[in-house]
C-alpha positions as a printed Julia matrix, in Angstrom:
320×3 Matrix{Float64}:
 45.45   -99.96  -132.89
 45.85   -97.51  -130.0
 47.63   -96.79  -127.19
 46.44   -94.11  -124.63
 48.3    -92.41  -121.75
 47.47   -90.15  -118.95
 49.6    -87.06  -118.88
 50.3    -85.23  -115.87
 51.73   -81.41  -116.75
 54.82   -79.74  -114.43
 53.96   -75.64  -114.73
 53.02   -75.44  -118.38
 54.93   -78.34  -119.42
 54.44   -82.39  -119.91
 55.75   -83.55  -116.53
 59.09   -85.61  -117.18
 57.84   -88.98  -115.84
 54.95   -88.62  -118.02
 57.57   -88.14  -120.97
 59.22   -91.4   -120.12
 55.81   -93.28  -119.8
 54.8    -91.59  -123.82
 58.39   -92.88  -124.58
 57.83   -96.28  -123.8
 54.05   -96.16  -125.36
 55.45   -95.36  -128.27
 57.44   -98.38  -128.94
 54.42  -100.41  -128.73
 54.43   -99.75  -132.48
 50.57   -98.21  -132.44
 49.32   -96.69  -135.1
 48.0    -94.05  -132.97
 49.07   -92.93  -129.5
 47.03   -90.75  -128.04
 47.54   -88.34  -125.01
 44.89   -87.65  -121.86
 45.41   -84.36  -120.16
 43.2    -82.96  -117.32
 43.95   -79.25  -118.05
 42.71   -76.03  -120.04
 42.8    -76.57  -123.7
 44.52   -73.04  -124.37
 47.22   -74.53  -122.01
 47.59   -78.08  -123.33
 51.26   -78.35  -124.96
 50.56   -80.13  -127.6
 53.52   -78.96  -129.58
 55.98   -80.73  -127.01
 53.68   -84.26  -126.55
 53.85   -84.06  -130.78
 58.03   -83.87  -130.54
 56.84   -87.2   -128.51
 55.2    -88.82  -131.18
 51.48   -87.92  -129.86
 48.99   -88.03  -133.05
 45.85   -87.07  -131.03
 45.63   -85.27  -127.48
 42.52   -85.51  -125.71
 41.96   -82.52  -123.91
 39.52   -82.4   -120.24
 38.87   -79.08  -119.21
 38.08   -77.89  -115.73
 35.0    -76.77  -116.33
 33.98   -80.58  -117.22
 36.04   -82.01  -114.44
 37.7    -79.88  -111.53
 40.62   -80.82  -109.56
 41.68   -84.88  -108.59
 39.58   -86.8   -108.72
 40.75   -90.02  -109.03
 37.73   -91.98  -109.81
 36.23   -90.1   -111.97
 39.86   -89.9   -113.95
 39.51   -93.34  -114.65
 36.33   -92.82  -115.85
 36.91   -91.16  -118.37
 40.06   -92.95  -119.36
 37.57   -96.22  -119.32
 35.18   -94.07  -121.79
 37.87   -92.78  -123.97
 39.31   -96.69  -124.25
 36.06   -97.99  -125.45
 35.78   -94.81  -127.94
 39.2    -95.03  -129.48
 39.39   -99.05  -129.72
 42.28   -98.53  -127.22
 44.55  -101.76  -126.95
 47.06  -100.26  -123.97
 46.28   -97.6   -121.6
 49.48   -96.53  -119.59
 50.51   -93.8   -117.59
 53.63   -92.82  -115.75
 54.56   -94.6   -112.21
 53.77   -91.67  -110.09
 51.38   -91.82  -107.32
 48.32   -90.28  -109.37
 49.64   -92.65  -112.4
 49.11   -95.56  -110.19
 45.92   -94.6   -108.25
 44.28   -93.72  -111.32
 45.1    -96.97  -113.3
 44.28   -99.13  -110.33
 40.67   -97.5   -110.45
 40.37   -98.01  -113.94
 41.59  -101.71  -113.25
 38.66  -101.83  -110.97
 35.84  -100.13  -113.08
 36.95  -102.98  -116.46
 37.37  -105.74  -114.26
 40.62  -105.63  -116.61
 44.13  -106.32  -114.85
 46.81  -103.66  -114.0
 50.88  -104.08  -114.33
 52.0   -101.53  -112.19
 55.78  -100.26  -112.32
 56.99  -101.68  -115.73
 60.15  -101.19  -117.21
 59.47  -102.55  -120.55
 56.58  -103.96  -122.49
 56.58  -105.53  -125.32
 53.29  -107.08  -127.73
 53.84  -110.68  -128.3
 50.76  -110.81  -130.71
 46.91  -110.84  -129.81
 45.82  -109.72  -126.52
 49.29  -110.63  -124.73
 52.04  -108.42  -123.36
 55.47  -109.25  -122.33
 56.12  -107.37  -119.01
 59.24  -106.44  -116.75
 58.49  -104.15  -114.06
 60.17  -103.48  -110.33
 59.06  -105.87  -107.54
 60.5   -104.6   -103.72
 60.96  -100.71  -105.13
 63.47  -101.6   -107.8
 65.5   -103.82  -106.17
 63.63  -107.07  -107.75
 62.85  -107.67  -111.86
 59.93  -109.59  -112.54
 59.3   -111.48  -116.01
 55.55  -111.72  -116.71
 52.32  -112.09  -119.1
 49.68  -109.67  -119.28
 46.94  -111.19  -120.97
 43.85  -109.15  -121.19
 41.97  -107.36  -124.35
 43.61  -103.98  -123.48
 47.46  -103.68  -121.41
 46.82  -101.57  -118.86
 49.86  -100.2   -116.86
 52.17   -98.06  -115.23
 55.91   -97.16  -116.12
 58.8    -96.43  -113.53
 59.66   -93.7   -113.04
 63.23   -94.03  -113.74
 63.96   -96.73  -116.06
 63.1    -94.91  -119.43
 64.6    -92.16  -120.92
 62.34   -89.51  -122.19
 63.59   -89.86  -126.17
 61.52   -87.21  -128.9
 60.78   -89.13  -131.98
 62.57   -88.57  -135.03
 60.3    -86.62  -136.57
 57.08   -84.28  -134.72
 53.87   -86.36  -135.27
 50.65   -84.28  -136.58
 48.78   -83.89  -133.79
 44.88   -82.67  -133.26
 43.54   -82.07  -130.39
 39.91   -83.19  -128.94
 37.83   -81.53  -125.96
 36.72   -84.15  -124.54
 33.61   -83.67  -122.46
 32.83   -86.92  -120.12
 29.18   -88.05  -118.76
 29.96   -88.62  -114.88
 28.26   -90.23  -112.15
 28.09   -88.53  -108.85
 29.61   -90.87  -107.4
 32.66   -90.45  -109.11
 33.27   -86.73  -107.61
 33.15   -88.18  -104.19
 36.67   -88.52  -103.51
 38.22   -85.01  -104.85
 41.2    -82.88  -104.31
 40.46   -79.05  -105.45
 43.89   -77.94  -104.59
 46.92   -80.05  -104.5
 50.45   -79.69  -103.3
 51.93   -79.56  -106.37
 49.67   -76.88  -107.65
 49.93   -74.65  -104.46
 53.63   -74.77  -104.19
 55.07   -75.35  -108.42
 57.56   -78.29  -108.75
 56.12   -81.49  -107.36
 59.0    -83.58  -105.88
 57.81   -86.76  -108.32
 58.72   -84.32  -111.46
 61.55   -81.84  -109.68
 64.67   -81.6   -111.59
 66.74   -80.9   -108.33
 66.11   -81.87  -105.17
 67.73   -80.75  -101.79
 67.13   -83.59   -99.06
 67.67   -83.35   -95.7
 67.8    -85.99   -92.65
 68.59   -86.3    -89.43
 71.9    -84.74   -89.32
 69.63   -81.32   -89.59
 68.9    -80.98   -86.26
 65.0    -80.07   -86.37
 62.07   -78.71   -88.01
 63.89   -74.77   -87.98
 67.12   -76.53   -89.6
 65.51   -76.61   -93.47
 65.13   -73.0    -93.66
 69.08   -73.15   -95.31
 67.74   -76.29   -97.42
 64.46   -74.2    -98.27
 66.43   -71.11   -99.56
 69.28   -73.35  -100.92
 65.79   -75.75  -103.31
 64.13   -71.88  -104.32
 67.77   -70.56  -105.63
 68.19   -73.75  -107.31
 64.54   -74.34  -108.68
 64.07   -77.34  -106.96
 61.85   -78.68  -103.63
 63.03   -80.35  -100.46
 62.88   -84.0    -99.91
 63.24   -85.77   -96.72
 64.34   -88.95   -95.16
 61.67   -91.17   -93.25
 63.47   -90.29   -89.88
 62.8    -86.31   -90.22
 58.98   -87.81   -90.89
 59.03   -89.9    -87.82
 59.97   -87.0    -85.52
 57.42   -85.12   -87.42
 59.82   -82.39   -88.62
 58.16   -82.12   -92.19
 55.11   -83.88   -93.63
 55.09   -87.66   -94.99
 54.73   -86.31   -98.81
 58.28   -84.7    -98.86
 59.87   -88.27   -98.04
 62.02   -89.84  -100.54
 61.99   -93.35  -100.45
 60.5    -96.96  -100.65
 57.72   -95.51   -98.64
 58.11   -92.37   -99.71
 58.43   -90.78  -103.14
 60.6    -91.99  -106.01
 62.52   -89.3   -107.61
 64.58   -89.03  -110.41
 66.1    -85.74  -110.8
 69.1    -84.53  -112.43
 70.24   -83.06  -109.42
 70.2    -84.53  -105.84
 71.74   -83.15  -102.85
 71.64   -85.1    -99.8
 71.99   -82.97   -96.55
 72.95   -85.1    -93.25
 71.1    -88.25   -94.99
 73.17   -91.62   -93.8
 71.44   -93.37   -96.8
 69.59   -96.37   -95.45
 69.11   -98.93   -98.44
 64.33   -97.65   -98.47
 66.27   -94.23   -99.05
 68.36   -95.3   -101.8
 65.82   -96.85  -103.27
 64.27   -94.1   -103.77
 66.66   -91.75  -104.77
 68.99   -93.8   -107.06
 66.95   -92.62  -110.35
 68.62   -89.48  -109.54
 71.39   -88.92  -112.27
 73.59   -86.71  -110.15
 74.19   -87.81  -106.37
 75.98   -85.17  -103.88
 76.41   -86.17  -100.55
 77.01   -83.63   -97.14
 77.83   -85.25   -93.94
 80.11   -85.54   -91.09
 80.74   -89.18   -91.45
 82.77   -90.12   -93.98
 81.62   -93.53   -93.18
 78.18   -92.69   -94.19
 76.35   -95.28   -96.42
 74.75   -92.65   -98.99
 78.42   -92.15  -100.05
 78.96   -95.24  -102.09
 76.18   -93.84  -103.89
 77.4    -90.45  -104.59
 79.28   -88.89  -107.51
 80.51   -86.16  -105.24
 80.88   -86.4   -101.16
 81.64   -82.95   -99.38
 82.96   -84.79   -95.46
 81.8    -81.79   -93.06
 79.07   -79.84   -91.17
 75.9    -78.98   -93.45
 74.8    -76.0    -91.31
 78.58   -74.63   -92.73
 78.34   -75.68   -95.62
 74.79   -75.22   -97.22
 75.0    -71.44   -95.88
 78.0    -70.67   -97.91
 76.85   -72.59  -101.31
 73.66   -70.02  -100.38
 75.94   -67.1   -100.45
 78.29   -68.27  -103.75
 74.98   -68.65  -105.4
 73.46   -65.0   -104.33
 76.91   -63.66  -105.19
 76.78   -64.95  -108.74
């Protein structure tokens, strides 16, 4: 028996959600678990996925298959299940994780659980599901009957734990047959590649709402995320005025995050942005209201003026 899942890299690096969704594959109690990584074979870390328990990586160059491409991901994730005998194909709850396991939903005629939070065999071709229903704030109990489980994992409801002992691991270069049509839809260059540290995978995020006062306000928040080696979230209203594009918003329809630091500039903390920022372990609040719902939320409030405040945490960090 196998389990297979689809491993997006941060930098150099398995990305942390995908670490969680490996986590959880391995406690399906497969034989084998194998890894699917869209990258160059000299820079697969396959050291770090075998600390995982990974016994096999499969490896898809470039050169084979440049850039997103959705489709053509699931593809070869389809081709790869059929090779290996696969009986779960997973991947993290991240919005390639989901895209791509919806199309390979589509091309098996096989159904997807999307968002789980735990999975469990219950003998033959059935899975015991829970997953998040209303972006976290519902738990649904279901069956997953089909000849091979495929999912997603939420982001933030498993802990990315190393096994206790490094798996051998080899490592395949896996060269798929594609259609044409499959490279219709493709992204050559992605946000995440052009700018480091998506905001899905970031380990600290600076956020910033209304209380900023405009598009020139996140130049503090900008030089506060580099110092810090984070990115810049934002709330839906700093979207709405246009301020800052739709793919920096944290939120239910936004991004779910789930760093281990978030700072929350001038953010009131409407319950869509709480849901998605309350995988964050660390919560640190700045605003003038001291009525301000994101506070109930927070492990640390600082009640006063962000355009004082973030400028002088900039300066104690340059000092230092």
């Amino acid at each position: 028996m196998t389990a297979l899942c689809l491993v997006e890299l941060d930098g150099a690096e398995p990305a942390d959600a995908s670490l969680r969704a490996v986590t959880l594959g391995r406690s399906l109690g497969d034989s084998s678990l194998g890894a699917i990584v869209f990258a160059d074979s000299a820079s697969v870390p396959a050291a770090a996925l075998a600390d995982y328990g990974v016994t096999e990586v499969y490896v898809i160059e470039p050169a084979a298959l440049d850039g997103y491409a959705p489709q053509a991901w699931a593809r070869v994730l389809a081709g790869l299940a059929a090779e290996t005998g696969a009986t779960a194909v997973l991947a993290a709850g991240t919005d390639r994780g989901n895209e791509v396991l919806a199309h390979l939903g589509a091309i098996t005629g096989l159904p997807m659980a999307a968002n789980c939070t735990l999975v469990t065999p219950d003998g033959g071709q059935t899975h015991r599901l829970v997953r998040h229903r209303w972006a976290g704030l519902l738990l649904e109990d279901a069956i997953l009957e089909a000849p091979v489980a495929l999912f997603t994992v939420a982001t933030d409801s498993v802990s990315p734990v190393p096994a206790d002992a490094p798996a051998a691991v080899q490592v395949h270069v896996h060269k798929p047959e594609l259609a044409e049509g499959d490279l219709r839809v493709r992204a050559t260059e992605s946000a995440g590649r052009a700018g480091g540290v998506s905001l899905g995978t970031a380990r600290v995020v600076v956020g910033g709402g209304r209380g900023v006062g405009g598009p020139d306000g996140f130049a503090p928040l900008e030089e506060l995320a580099g110092l810090l080696g984070g990115v810049v979230g934002v709330s839906r209203v700093v979207t709405s005025e246009g301020w800052r594009p739709h793919q920096q918003q944290v939120g239910q329809t936004g991004t779910k995050i789930t760093p281990e630091l978030y700072l929350a500039c001038g953010i009131s903390g409407a319950i869509q942005h709480i849901a998605g920022c309350a995988g964050a372990k660390h919560i640190i609040a700045i605003n003038t209201d001291p009525g301000a719902p994101i506070l109930a939320h927070a492990d640390y409030a600082v009640i006063g003026d962000l355009h004082q405040v973030i400028p002088a945490l900039v300066a104690a960090l340059r000092a230092r």
